[in-house]
N, C-alpha and C positions, 0 to 999 in steps of 0.2 A: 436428592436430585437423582433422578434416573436416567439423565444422557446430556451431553454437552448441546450447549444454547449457540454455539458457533458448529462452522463445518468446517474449521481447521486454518490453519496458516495456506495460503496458496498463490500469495503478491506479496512479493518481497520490492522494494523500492528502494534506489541507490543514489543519490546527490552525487554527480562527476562534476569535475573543473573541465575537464579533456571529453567532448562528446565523442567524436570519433575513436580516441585512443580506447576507451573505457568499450564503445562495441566491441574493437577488436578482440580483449581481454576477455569479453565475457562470452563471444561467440565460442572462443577457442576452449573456455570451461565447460559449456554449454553443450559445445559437438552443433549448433543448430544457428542458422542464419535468424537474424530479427524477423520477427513477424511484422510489427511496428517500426519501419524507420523513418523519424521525423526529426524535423530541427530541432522539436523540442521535447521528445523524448524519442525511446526508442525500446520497445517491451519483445522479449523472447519468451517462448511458450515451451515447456520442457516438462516429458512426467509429471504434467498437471501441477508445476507450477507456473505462477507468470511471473519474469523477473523484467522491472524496468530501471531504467535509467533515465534522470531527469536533470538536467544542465544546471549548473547552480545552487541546487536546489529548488529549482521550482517557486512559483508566485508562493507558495505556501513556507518558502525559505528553509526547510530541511538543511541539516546540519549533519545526520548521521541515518543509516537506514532505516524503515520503516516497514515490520513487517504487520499487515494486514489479514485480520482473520475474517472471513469469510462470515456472512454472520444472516438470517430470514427478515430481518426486522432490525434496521438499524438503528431508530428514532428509541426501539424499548430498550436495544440494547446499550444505547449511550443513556439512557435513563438509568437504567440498572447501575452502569459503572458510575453515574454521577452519586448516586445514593451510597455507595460502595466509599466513596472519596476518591474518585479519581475525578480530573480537571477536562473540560471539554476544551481544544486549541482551535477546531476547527469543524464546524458547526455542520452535519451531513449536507450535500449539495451535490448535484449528475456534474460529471464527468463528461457526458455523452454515451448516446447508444441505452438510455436506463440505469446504465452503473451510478452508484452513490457511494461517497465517499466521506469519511469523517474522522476524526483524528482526535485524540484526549492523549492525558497524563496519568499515568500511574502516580502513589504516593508518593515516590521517590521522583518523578519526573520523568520517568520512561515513557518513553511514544507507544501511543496503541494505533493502530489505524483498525478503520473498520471498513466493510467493503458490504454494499448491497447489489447483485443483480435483480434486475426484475426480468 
């Protein structure tokens, strides 16, 4: 292989119980007010990356964070990791605005998220 098939980790995504409280905490890490504040999430944009926070965890029920590598081809690259043996949780689907999003399991269980812009 001559070069990596993703463009890197650059959405990290956080499950809060406290939507409000959990801004506060990450503005203050962050240095930068939310770019996205919504009831139902709320994403800050920082040195290229984007960190969100989703209430709950999200209709997708997240338990623990999810970090999302950036990836040209989402549909090959969840084929890839299925062939590999990792488990598909959550089958690519927009977001909105063209983003696509998709989610699997490592061997062990570990979340992979995947992320498409178009």
């Amino acid at each position: 292989m001559t070069g990596s098939s993703t463009q890197g980790i650059k959405t990290v995504l956080y499950p809060v119980s406290d939507l409000a409280a959990a801004k506060e905490v990450y503005a203050a890490l962050l240095g930068v007010p939310p770019k996205t504040d919504e009831s139902y999430y709320v994403g800050f944009e920082a040195e290229g990356q984007h960190i969100g926070l989703v209430p709950s965890g999200g209709p997708q029920g997240m338990t623990s964070p999810v970090a999302y590598w950036h990836v040209p081809d989402i549909e090959a690259k969840l084929a890839e990791l299925t062939v590999a043996g990792a488990t598909v949780k959550e089958p690519a689907h927009d977001v909105g605005g063209g983003r696509l999003v998709a989610a699997a399991t490592d061997t062990d269980g570990n979340a992979l998220g995947l992320l498409q812009d178009r």
